[in-house]
Each structure stands twice: as structure tokens, then as C-alpha cells.
N, C-alpha and C positions, 0 to 999 in steps of 0.2 A: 830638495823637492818643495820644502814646504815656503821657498823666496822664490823659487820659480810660481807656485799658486798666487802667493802672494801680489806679485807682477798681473797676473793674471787678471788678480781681482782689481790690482788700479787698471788698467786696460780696459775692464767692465766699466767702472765709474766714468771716463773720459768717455765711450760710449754714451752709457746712461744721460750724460750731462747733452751730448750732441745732440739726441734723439731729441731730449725736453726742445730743444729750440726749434729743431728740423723735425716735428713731425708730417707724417706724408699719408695723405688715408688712400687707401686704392678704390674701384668701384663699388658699390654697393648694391642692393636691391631697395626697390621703392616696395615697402612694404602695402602700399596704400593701393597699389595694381596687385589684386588677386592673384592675376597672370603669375607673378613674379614672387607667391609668395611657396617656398619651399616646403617638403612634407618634411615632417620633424617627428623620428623616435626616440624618449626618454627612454634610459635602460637603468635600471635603478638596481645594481648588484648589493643583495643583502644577505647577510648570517648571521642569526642569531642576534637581533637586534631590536629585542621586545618593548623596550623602552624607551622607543625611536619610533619605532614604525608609524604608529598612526600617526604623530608631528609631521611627518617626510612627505606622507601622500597626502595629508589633505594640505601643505605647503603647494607641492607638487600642481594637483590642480587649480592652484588660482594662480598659474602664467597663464599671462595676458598672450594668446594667438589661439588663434583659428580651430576649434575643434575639428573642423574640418580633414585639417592639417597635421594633424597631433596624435599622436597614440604615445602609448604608457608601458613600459614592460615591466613589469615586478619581477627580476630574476632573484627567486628565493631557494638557496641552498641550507635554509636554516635545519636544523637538527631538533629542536626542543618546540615545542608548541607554539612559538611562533608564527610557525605554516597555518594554523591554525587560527589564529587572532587576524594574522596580516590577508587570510584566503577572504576571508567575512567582511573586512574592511574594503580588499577590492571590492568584492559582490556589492558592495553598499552603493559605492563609489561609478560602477559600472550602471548600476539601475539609473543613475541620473543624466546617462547620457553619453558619458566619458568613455572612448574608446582604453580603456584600462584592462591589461590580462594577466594573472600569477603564472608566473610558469615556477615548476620544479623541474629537478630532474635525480635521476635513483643512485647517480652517484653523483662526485664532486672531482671528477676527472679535470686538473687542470686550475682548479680552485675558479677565483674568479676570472680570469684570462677563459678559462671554461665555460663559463656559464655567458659573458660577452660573447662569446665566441660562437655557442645554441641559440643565443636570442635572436644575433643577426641573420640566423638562417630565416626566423618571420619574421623580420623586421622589414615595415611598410616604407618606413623614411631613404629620403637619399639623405638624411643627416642625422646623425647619431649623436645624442647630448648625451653626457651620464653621471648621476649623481651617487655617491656614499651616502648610505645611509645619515651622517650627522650633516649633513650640507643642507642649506635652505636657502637657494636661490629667492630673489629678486622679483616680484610680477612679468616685469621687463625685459628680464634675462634675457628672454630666446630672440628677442625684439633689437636687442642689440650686440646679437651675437651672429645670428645666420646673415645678416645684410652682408656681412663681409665675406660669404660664400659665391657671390656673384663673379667674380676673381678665379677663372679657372685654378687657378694654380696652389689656391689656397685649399690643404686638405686638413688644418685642424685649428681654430679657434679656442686658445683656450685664458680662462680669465684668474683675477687674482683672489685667492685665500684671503679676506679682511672681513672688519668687523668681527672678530671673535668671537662667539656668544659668551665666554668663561674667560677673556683675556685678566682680568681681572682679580680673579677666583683663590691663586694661591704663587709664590716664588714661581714652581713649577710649571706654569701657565703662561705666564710672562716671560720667562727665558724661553718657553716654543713658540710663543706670538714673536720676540723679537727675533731669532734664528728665522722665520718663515718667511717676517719683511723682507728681511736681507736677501732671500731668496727671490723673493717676488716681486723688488723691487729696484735692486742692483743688479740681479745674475740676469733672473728672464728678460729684463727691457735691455741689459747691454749687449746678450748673446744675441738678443732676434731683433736689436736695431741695426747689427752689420750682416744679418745673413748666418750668423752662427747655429751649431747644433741649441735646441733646446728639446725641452722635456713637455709631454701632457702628462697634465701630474694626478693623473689616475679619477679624477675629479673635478666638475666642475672647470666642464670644457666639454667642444663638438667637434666630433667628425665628420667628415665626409665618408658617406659609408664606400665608394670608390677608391678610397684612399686606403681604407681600414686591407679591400681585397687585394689592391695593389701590390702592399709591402708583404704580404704573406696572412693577414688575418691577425689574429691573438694566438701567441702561443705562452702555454705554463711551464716554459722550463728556467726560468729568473724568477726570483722573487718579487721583481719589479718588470711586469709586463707590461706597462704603460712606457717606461724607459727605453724596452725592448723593440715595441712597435714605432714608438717615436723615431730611433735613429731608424730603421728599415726604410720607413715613409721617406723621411730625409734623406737617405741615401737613391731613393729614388725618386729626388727631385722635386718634392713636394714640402709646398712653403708650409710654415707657421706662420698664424699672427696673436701675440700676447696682446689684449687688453688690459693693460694697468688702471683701467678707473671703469672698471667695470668686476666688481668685489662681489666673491659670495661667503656670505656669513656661512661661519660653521662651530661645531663644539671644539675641542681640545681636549686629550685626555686629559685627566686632573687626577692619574695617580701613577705612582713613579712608575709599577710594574707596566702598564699601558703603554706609558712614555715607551722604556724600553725596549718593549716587546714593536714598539711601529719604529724606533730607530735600528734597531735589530736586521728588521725587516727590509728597511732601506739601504743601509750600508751593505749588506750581505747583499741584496740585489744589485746594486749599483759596480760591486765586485766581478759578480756573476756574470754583468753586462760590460763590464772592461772586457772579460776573456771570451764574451762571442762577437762582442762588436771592433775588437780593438783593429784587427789585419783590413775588416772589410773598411775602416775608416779609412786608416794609413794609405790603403793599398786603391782607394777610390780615385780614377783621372777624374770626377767631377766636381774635386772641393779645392777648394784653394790651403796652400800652407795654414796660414794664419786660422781659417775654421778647424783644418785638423787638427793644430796644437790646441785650440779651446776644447775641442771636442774630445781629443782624449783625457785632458785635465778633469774635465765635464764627469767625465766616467772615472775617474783616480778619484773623484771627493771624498768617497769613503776613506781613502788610504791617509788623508790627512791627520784623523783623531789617531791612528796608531804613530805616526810621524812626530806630535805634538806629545806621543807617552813616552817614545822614545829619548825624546830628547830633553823631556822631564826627569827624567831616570840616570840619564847620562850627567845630566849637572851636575851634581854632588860628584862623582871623583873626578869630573874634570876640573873641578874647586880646587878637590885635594891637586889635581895634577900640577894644573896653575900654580899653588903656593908653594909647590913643591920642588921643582923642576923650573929655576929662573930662566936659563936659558931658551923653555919653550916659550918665553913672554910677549914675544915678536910675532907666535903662531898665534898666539890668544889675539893682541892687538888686529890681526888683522882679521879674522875668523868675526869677532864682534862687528864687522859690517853686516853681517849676515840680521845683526838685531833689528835692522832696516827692515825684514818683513814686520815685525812687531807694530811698526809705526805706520806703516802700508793698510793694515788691517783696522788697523785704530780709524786711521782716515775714512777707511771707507763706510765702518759702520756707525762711525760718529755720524756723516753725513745722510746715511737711509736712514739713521734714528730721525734726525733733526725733520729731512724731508717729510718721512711721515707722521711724527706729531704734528708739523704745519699743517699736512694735507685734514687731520683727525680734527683740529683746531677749527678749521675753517669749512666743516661737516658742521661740527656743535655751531658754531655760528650761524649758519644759514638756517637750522634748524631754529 
């Protein structure tokens, strides 16, 4: 399993590389024709995020478009006084002009898949951006993200996790800034330069709110409903496009329990989402082989870190076995090709490492 991912992931990088050469932009809108410029609802799912909050919206209102255009949703499921600070800060924020509104609601039916899922019942936009609480988009963001909604076909936009605000901060911050490149920079642009399944990764990305009713809406029964809605979308036909140089800054947990508790959350999601989405993939006439083996890989990543304990575990008596048993020496000799995924993996993330220091390099440069 774990040389089949392996493959997988040079296959990604040969992608990745083809894409850099052959990029292809589809149509766009001229933001500069009124006519043409799309309404746009922020939906800002928050809990308990007292020491964020006011950062987030008053980041929130200085993107650069059209108030006109623009509405705000604070979906606040918080429990602690929160409600409270964040209620006074919209009101603040509302008196100046900003279509800005707090919604609560009495329970937390569905968590945040939930409360996405209340908003868009008022929600004014046919396109739906939506930030986490620790994310701070860009002025620009929405300036160069909805143009590429022009594009029937296109029902989710979603951009890349960089600029860390804590990449820095501690060991544990740096090993989740580099895991996220990798993700953000090998998986997403090699999956969605051939048409592959990919992921809106819950943040810092837009929908087409057509897209959202299409695939069935949000539903909370994964842990990762952003995962959930993604394949539906996709199985019903509807494109992605990854922006890779279009970054939104964001925090990083910076303590192990954190850590854990959002990988926790992932893996077990991503589990969740093998065993609803796996037959509907398999069993889809609309995808080609080659998508369905990425795509249920795509959904197996969890299963990797138990594969990789496994066979930590297993070494030591297979040691003893080895030195013990000469006869089986023939089995071991050939078995060791398998160490080929070890050098597969080295490649690929030697090479996202190297790309994005150049890219971070020539940021501080220009600066």
C-alpha cells in the first residue's frame, strides 16, 4: 500500500512539473464592467474564538470589492462570551456601512457543516467565500478569486494555505508548515492539473453557491465536510480550480494538544469519507480509471500513518527473522525493492521543499 501511494505521489510531481510549463487560464470576468461583477457572501464559521475575533473581521472588511456586492455572515456557534464581544463588534462594524450580520443558533446541530449550512439559507451571494476564524486574507483575495467564476463549469475556487503567520514559532510549526506545502503544492496542483479528485479544504476558498445546492448542500456526518461536499460536487460534474500563487496567510496551532486534536480530526474524517464516498467513486461511468485510483488513494491518506507504524513494528523481528532463518535471504533480497517507496518520497518532498523556498526567496526579494 504504502509503494502504491508512493507511485502515486511521483505521478503527482510529473503532473506538477507539466502544469508549471502548460499553464492554461479559462475565461474570466472583467471586474472593471460593474455588469460583470458577482455578489459575494463571506461566511465566517466561528467557536469560541475570543482571541481572533476582532483580528478576523476587521481583516475581513478591508477586501478590496464593491460593498455593494459584498455581505458578511458571522456564523457564531460560540458557547462562552464570545457571542458577546463578537455581537458589539459587528454592531460596530455594521454602523459604518458594511452589510455585516451575527447569526447564532440554539443548538449546534451538525457542528460547522451546520451552521454553513443555516447561513446559506440567507445568504444574498451566488458565491460563497469562507474563512476560519485564524485565516487573513489578502485585500485582493476576492479580486482574484471570483474572475474565474465566469467559467460555467467552475463551482469551487480554492487558494493556497502560505505565508504562515507562526511558521517560525517553534519545531512543531515547521513540521505543519512543511506537511501543508506538500499538500498545497505537489498534491493540489498535480491532482487538479489532470482533472483529478481534489479537496476545498474547508478554508480559504469560494463557492458557487449552485454548486454547494447541487451536490446535496453540507452535511455533518464526517468529520471533514469540506472533503464530503468536495467529492459530491465532483461526482456531479463540477470543476475545481486551485490557485497556487494566490496564498492566504494564516495561524498554526503552536501546541502539540491542538496539533493533534486538528490531525485527529482529519484522519478520522478522511476515513469516514473512504467508507461514504468509496462505491459512489468506483462505481461512477463519469471518471476515468486513472481519476478513480487518485481519488480513492486521495481518501486512503489517513490509512498511511497506521501503514508506516506497522511496518515500524514489524522491523525488529523481521531483523531477528533475517539473521535467523538464511534460507529466507532470497525473500528479504527481493522484498528490499519495496525501499524504492522511501526514495520516491524523498524526491518528491525534497523538490516542493526546494520550489517553495525559491518561491519565499524571490517574495523577500521583491519586497
Amino acid at each position: 500500500m504504502i509503494l502504491f501511494y508512493a507511485f502515486a505521489q511521483l505521478n503527482l510531481l510529473f503532473n506538477y512539473l507539466a502544469a508549471r510549463k502548460n499553464t492554461v487560464d479559462g475565461p474570466t470576468f472583467n471586474l472593471d464592467n460593474p455588469a460583470e461583477i458577482p455578489y459575494v457572501t463571506i461566511q465566517l464559521p466561528v467557536f469560541n474564538e475570543a482571541y481572533v475575533m476582532e483580528r478576523l473581521l476587521d481583516n475581513i472588511v478591508l477586501l478590496d470589492y464593491p460593498h455593494e456586492k459584498l455581505e458578511i455572515q458571522v456564523l457564531d456557534d460560540s458557547t462562552d462570551e464570545t457571542v458577546v464581544t463578537t455581537k458589539a463588534h459587528v454592531e460596530k462594524l455594521a454602523a459604518t456601512g458594511i452589510d455585516i450580520t451575527h447569526i447564532t443558533r440554539e443548538n449546534r446541530v451538525g457542528f460547522k457543516a451546520g451552521a454553513l449550512k443555516e447561513g446559506l439559507v440567507e445568504a444574498k451571494g451566488e458565491l460563497i467565500a469562507i474563512f476560519d476564524a485564524d485565516f487573513l486574507p489578502q485585500t485582493d483575495w476576492l479580486k482574484k478569486t471570483v474572475i474565474h467564476f465566469k467559467d460555467p463549469e467552475i463551482g469551487v475556487v480554492q487558494t493556497r494555505w502560505g505565508g504562515h503567520l507562526n511558521r517560525d514559532y517553534s519545531i512543531l510549526t515547521q513540521i505543519q508548515a512543511f506537511a501543508l506545502d506538500a499538500h498545497f503544492t505537489l498534491e493540489q496542483v498535480g491532482r487538479n492539473s489532470k482533472g483529478h479528485f481534489i479537496n476545498f479544504n474547508g478554508t480559504a476558498g469560494i463557492w458557487r453557491k449552485e454548486t454547494i445546492i447541487d451536490a446535496g448542500n453540507w452535511e455533518g456526518d464526517t468529520l471533514t465536510e469540506d472533503l464530503d461536499l468536495s467529492y459530491r460536487a465532483q461526482l456531479k460534474n463540477w470543476k475545481f480550480k486551485y490557485l497556487e500563487d494566490v496564498t492566504t496567510p494564516a495561524e498554526l496551532p503552536i501546541v502539540i494538544s491542538a496539533a493533534r486534536s486538528q490531525q485527529f480530526r482529519w484522519n478520522k474524517g478522511g476515513a469516514e469519507n473512504f467508507r461514504k464516498m468509496f462505491k459512489r467513486v468506483v462505481g461512477s461511468s463519469n471518471i476515468d480509471f486513472k481519476t478513480k485510483l487518485h481519488g480513492v488513494l486521495h481518501l486512503l491518506n489517513s490509512t498511511m500513518f497506521l501503514n508506516v507504524l506497522i511496518v515500524g513494528l514489524l522491523s525488529i523481528p523481521m531483523l531477528y527473522i533475517k539473521n535467523e532463518y538464511a534460507h529466507l535471504r532470497v525473500y528479504f533480497i527481493v522484498m528490499s525493492f519495496f525501499v524504492i517507496s522511501t526514495i520516491i518520497f524523498f524526491i518528491c518532498y525534497w523538490y516542493m521543499y526546494k520550489t517553495r523556498m525559491v518561491a519565499v526567496l524571490k517574495t523577500s526579494l521583491a519586497i
